[in-house]
ZADOFI-493970 format. One record per residue: x, y, z of N, C-alpha, C in turn. Coordinates in pm, whole numbers, plus 32768, in hexadecimal, padded with zeros to 4 digits. Layout:
BEGIN
XYZXYZXYZ;...
! end
This chain:
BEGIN
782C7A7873C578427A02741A77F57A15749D;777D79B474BA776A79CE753B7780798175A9;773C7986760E7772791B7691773A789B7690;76B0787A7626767A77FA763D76F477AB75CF;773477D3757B77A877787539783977817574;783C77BA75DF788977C0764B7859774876B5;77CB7746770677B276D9776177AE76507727;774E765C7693777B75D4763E77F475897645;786475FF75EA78B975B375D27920758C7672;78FC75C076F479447589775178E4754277CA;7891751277A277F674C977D477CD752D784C;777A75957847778C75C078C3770476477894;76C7766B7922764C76C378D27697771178C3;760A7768788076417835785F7646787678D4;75F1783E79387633788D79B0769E788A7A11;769E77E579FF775077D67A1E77C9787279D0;77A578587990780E78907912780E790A7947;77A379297925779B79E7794377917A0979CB;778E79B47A3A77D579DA7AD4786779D47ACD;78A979787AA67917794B7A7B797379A97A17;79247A0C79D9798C7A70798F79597ADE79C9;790E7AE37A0E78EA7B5F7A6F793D7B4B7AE4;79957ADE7B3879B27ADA7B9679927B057C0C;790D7AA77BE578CD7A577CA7791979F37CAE;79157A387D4E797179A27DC2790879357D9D;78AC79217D74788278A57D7678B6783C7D11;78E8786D7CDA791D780E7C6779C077D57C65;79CF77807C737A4877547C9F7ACA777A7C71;7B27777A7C7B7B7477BD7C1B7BC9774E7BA5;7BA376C57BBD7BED76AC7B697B6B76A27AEF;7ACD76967B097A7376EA7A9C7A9D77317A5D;7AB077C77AA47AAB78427A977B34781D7A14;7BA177F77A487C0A77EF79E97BE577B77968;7BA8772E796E7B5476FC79017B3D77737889;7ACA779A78A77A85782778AD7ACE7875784F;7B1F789E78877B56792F788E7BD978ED77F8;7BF9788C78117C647831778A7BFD7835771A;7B8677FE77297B3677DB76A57AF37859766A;7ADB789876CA7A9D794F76AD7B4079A0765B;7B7B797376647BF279F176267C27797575AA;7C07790F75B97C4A78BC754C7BED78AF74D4;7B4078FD750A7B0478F474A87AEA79A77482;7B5879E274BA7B367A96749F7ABA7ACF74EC;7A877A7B75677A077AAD75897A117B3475CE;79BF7B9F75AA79DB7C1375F1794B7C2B7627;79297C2976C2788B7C5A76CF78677CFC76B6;77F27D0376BC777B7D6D766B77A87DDF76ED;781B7E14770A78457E60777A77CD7EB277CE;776E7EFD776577217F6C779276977F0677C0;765E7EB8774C760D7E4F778176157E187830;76987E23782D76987DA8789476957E137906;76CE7EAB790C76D67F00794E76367F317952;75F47F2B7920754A7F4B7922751B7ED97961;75477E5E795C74FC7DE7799C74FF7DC07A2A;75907DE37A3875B97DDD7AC775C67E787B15;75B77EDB7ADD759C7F2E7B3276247F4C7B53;76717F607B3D77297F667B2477727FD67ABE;77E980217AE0780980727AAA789C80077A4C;78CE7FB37ABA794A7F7D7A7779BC7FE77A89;79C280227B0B7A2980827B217A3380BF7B90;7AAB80B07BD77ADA80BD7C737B29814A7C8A;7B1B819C7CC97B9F82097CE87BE681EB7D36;7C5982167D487CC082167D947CE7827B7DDB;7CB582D67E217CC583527E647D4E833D7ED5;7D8683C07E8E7E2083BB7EE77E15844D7EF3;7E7C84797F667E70850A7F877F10853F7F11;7EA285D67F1E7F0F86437ED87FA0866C7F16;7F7B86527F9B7FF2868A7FE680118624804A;806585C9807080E485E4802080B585987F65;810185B67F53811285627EA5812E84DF7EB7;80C184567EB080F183D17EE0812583B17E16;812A83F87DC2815783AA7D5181EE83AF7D4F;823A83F47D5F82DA83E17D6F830C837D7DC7;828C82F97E1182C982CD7E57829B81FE7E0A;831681FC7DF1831281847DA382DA81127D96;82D4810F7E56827E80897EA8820480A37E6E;81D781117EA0813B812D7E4880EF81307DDA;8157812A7D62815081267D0D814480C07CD5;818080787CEB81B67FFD7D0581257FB97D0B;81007FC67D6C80767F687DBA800B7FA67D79;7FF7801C7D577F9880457CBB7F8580237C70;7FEB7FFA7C1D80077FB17B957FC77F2D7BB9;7FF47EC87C437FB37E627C507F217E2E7C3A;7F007EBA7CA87E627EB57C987E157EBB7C45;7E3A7F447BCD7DF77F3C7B517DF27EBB7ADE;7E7F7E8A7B007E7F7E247AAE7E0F7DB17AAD;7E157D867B4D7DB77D227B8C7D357D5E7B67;7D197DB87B777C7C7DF37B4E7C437DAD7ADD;7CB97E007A6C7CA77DFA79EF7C877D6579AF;7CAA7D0E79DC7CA67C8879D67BEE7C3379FA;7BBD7CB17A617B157CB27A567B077D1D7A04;7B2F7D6279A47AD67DCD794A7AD57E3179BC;7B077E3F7A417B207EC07A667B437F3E7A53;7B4B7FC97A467BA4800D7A327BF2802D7AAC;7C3180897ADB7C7680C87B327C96815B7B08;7C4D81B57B3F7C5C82577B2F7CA882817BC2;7D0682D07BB17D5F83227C217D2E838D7C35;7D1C839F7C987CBF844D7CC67D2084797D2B;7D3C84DA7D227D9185137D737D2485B27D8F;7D5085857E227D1C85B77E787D5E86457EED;7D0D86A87ED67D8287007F447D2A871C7F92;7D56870980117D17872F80797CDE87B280B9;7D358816806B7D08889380667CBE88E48055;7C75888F7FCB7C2E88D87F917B8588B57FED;7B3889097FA57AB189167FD87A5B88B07FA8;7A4C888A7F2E7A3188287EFB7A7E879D7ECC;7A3D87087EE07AC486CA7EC77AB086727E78;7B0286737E047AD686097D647A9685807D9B;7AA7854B7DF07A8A84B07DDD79ED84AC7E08;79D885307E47791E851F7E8078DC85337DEF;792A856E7DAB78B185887CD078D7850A7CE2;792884907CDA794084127C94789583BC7CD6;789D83E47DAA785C83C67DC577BA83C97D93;779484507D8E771284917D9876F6847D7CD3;775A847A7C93770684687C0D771683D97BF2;7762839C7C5C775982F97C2D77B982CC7BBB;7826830B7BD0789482CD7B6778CE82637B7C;78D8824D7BDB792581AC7C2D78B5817A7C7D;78E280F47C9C788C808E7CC378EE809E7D82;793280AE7D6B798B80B17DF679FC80FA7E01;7A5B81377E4E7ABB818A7E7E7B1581237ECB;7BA381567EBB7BFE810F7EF77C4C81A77F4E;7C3981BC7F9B7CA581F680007D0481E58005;7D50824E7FED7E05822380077E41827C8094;7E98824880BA7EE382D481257E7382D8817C;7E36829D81E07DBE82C9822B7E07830D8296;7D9E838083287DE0839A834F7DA4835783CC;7DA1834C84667D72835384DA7D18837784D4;7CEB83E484C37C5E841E84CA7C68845F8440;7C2B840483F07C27844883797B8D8464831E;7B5184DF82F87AFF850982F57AA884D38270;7B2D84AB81EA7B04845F81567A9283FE81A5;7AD983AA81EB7A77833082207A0B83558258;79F383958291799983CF831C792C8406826D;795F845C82147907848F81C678C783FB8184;78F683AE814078CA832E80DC788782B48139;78A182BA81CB7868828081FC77D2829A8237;77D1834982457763838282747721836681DE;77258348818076E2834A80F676CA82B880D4;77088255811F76F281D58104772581AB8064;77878212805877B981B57FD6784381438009;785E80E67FAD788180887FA3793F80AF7FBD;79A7808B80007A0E80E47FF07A7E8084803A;7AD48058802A7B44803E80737BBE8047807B;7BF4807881017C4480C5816B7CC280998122;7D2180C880D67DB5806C80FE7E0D80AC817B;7DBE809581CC7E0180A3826E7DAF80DD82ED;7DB680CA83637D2880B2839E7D48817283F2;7CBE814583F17C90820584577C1C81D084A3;7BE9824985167B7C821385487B1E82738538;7A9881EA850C7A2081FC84D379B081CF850C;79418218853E78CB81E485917896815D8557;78A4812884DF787280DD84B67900806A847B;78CF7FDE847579417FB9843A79617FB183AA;79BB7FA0838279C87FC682CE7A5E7F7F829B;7A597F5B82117A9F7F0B81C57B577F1B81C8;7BAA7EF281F77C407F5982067C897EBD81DB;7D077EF2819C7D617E8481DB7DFC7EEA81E9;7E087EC482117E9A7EF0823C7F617E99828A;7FA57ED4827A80117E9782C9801F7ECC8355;80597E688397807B7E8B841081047EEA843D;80CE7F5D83FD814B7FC4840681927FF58477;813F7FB784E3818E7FD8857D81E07F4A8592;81D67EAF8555820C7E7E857182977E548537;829D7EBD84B983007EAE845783737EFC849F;83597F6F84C183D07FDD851583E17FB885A6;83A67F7C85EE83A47F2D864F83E87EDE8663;84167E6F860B84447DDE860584A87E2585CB;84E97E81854B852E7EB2855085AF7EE785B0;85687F43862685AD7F92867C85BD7F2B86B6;85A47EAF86D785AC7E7B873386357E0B8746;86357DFC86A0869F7DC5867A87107E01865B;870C7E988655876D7ED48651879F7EC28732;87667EDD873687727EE387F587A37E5F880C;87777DFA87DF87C77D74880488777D6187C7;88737D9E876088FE7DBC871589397DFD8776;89057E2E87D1896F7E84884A89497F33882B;88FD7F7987DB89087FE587A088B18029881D;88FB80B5881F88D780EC889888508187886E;88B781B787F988AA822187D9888B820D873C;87D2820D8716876E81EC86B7872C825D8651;876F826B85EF870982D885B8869C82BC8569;863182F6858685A882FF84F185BA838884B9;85A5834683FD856D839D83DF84F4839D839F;848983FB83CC840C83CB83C383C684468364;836A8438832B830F849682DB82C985088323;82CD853A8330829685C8836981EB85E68367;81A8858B835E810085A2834B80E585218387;8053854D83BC800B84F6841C7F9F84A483BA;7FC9843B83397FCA83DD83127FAD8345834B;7F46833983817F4382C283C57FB8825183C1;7FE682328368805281C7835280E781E6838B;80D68291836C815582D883B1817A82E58434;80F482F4846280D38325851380FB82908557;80B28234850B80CB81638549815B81448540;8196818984A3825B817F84C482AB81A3853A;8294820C854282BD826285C082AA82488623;822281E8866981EC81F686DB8262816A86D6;8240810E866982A2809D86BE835780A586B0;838380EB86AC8411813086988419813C8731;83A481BE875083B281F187C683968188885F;8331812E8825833780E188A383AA809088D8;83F8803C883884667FE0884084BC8038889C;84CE80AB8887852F80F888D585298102895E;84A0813D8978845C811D8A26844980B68A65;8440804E8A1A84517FC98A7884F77FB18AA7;854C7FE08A1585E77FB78A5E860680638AAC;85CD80A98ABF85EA81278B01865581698AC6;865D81668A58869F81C18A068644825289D8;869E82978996869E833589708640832688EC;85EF835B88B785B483AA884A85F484218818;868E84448834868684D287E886BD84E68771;86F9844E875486F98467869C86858434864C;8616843F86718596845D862C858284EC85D8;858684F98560857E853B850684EB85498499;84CE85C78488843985988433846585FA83BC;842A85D08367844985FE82B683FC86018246;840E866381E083B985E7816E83B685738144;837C8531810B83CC84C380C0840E849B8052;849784DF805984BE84FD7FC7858C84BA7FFC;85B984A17F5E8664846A7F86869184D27FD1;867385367F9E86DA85BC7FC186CA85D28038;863A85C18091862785DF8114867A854D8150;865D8505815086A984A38173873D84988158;879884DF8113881484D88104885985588171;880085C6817C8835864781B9881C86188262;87BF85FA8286879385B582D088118537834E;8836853182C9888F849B82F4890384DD8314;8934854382AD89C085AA82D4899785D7835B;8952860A835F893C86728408893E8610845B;88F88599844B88F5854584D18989851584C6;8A1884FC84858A8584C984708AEF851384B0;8A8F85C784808ADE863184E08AE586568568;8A9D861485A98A58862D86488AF185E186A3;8B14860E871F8B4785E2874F8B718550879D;8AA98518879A8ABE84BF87C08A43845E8756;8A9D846B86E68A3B8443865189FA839C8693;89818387861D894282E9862389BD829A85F9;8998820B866089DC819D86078978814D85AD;8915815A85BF88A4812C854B88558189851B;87E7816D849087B181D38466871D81798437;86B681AA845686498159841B85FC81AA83DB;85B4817B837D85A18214831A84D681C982F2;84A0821482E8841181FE830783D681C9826F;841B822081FC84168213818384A381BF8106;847C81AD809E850681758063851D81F98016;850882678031853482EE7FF2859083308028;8545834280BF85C983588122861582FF8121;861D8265810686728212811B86F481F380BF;86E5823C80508721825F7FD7875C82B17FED;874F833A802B87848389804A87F2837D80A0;87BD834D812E8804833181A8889982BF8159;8862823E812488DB81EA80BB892782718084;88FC827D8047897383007FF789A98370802D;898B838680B989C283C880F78A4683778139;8A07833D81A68A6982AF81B98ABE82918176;8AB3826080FF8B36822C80AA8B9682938064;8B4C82F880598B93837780358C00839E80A5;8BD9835981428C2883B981798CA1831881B4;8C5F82AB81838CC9821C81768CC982158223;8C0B81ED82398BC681CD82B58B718170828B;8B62814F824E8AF280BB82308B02803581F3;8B84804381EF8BCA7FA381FD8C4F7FAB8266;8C807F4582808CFF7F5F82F58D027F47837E;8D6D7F8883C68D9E7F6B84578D44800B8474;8D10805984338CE780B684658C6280DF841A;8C0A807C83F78B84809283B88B23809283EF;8ACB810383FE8A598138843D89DB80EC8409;8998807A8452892A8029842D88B18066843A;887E8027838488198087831F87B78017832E;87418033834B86BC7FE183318668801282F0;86498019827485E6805B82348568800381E5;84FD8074820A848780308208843780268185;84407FCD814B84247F9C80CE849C7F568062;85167F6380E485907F53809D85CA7FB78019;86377FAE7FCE867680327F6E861780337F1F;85FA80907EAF85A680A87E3B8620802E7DD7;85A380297D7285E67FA57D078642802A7CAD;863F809A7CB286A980E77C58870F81247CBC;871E80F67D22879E81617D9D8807813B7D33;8876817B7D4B8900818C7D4B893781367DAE;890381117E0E891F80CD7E80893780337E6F;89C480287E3F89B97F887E4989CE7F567ECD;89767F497F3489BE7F107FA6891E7EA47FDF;89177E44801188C97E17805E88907E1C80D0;88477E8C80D1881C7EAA815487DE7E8E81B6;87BB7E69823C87337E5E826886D87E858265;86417E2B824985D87E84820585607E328241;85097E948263846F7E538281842A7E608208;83F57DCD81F383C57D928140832C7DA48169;82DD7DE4811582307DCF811E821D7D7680A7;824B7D1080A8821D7C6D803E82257CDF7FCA;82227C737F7582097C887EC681A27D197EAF;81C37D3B7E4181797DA77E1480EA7D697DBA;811F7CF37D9280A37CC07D5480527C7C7DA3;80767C4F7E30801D7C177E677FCF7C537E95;80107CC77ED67FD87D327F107F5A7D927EAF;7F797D7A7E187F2E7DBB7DBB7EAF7D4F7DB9;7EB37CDE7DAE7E5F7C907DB17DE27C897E0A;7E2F7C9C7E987DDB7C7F7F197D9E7CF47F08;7DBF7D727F117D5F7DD77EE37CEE7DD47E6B;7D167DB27DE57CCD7DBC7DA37C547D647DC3;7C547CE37E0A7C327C807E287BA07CA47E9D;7BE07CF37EDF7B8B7D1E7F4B7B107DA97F13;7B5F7DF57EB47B147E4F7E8B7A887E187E26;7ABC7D8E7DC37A547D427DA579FE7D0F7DF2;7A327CE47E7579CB7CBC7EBC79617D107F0A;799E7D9F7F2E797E7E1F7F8678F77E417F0D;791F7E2B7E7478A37E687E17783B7E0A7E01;78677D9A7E3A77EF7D077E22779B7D037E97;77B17D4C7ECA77837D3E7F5E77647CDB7FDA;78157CC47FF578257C51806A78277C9080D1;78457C65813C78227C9B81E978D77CD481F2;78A47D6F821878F67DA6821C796D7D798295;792D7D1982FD79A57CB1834F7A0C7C9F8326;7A127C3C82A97A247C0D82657A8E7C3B8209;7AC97CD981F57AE37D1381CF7B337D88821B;7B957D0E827A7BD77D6782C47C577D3382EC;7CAE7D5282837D307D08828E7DB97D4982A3;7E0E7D10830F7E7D7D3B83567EE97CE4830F;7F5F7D3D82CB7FB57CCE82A7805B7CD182F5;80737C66831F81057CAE836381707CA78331;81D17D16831982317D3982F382967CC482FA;83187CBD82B1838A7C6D82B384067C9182E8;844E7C7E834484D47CB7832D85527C7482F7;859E7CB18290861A7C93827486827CB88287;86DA7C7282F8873A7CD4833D87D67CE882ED;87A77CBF826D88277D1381E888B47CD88211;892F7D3A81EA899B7CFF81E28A047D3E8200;89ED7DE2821B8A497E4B82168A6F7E5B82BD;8A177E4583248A4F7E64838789F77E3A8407;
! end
């Protein structure tokens, strides 16, 4: 089956068609849909390697995430992985995971680079001054940030506004009357981690309150549950708890309700960031800073990384999304 009984039968050229299942922005999308209905209703599958020799294209993106900490135990992320590959896959993309340790001397994703296995790199976990970028940018390959650092040159990122999520947070805990605020925050200088923290810490300095139930950790339930005991044991314990991750936030819930503090005349207010994991034990409604849909979020990435390999103006390719808050039900 080829594409000229594809443009025939929906009046339209072969190059319509084959921009249109290649997904260029130029083609409209309710075309493209056209397209893309009459191509699978007639079994059309294109000449994969052909088309990868014609266009000069591998048809395959990495995803470079660091070794340390371990971002796969963390659900959100996972979560928004699955999105992306999916969306890819839908252009004949692949999606390869490279995991990356910073340790080492050599680092897997520069072979992906230097032998040309991918057409582009997706960054995960960036840091402030982070060196992945500084290397792929000094090389001029194609790559974008999921979260911003600074770079002599400008380059492709999108990210959330993670200082304004813990921010608007604390802030609303402080209008509730709350005096005495705890974080618990991730223990590594994680760009997204360092932006949580900073706006925790300012909400606090503008109302001239204390920072000293600020806590740093892995990101795991268990650190977040032990965590939550010690701060419960202190003499002059938090009346709120804002937790940077929904791991700690799982934790901190099950600490809480374990000790019959997170519903009531005496419940210690939980804000956790990404809201509970979809498997807690935790039936309770918490307050939670929402980063939109996982599929939207999978989309807009995949979306941008098609465009980062087509080569649009990297301007263009620089998107801030802002967080939600839901101030739950428990307290």
């Amino acid at each position: 089956m080829s594409l000229k009984a594809i443009a025939k039968e929906l009046g339209l050229s072969v190059t319509t068609v084959s921009r249109a299942l290649n997904g260029y922005d130029d083609v409209s999308r309710e075309t493209r849909a056209r397209v893309e209905a009459e191509a699978q209703r007639r079994g059309y599958r294109p000449n994969t390697f052909a088309r990868r020799l014609k266009m000069g294209k591998i048809d395959a993106v990495g995803l470079v995430f660091p070794v340390h900490p371990v971002p796969l135990n963390n659900s959100v992320f996972m979560d928004m992985v699955g999105e992306i590959s999916h969306e890819l896959a839908r252009h004949e993309i692949d999606l390869l995971l490279i995991a990356d340790d910073d340790l080492a001397d050599k680092h897997s994703y520069m072979r992906m680079v230097q032998s040309r296995r991918v057409d582009a790199l997706i960054v995960a976990h960036t840091l402030d001054q982070d060196p992945r970028l500084t290397q792929l940018q000094n090389a001029g390959f194609p790559f974008l940030a999921l979260g911003r650092s600074q770079l002599p040159k400008p380059y492709a990122w999108f990210d959330f506004d993670n200082y304004a999520g813990t921010y608007r947070a604390t802030r609303w805990l402080i209008d509730k009357g709350h005096q005495r605020i705890a974080l618990l925050g991730e223990n590594n200088s994680q760009a997204f981690i360092t932006q949580r923290r900073l706006g925790y810490l300012d909400a606090l300095c503008e109302a001239g309150l204390s920072s000293e139930w600020l806590r740093a950790m892995p990101p795991s339930r268990r650190a977040g549950y032990t965590a939550t005991l010690e701060l419960l044991s202190l003499p002059n314990p938090p009346t709120a708890i804002v937790t940077d991750c929904n791991t700690h936030g799982d934790g901190a819930a099950m600490a809480l309700a374990q000790q019959g503090r997170l519903t009531g005349r005496d419940a210690v207010s939980l804000v956790v960031y990404d809201g509970l994991p979809q498997d807690s034990i935790v039936e309770a409604d918490v307050a939670a800073v929402i980063q939109s849909t996982r599929e939207g979020v999978g989309k807009q990435i995949a979306d941008m990384v098609r465009q980062l390999i087509n080569g649009d103006d990297i301007s263009r390719l620089q998107v801030l999304w802002q967080p939600e808050f839901s101030p739950g039900q428990t307290a």
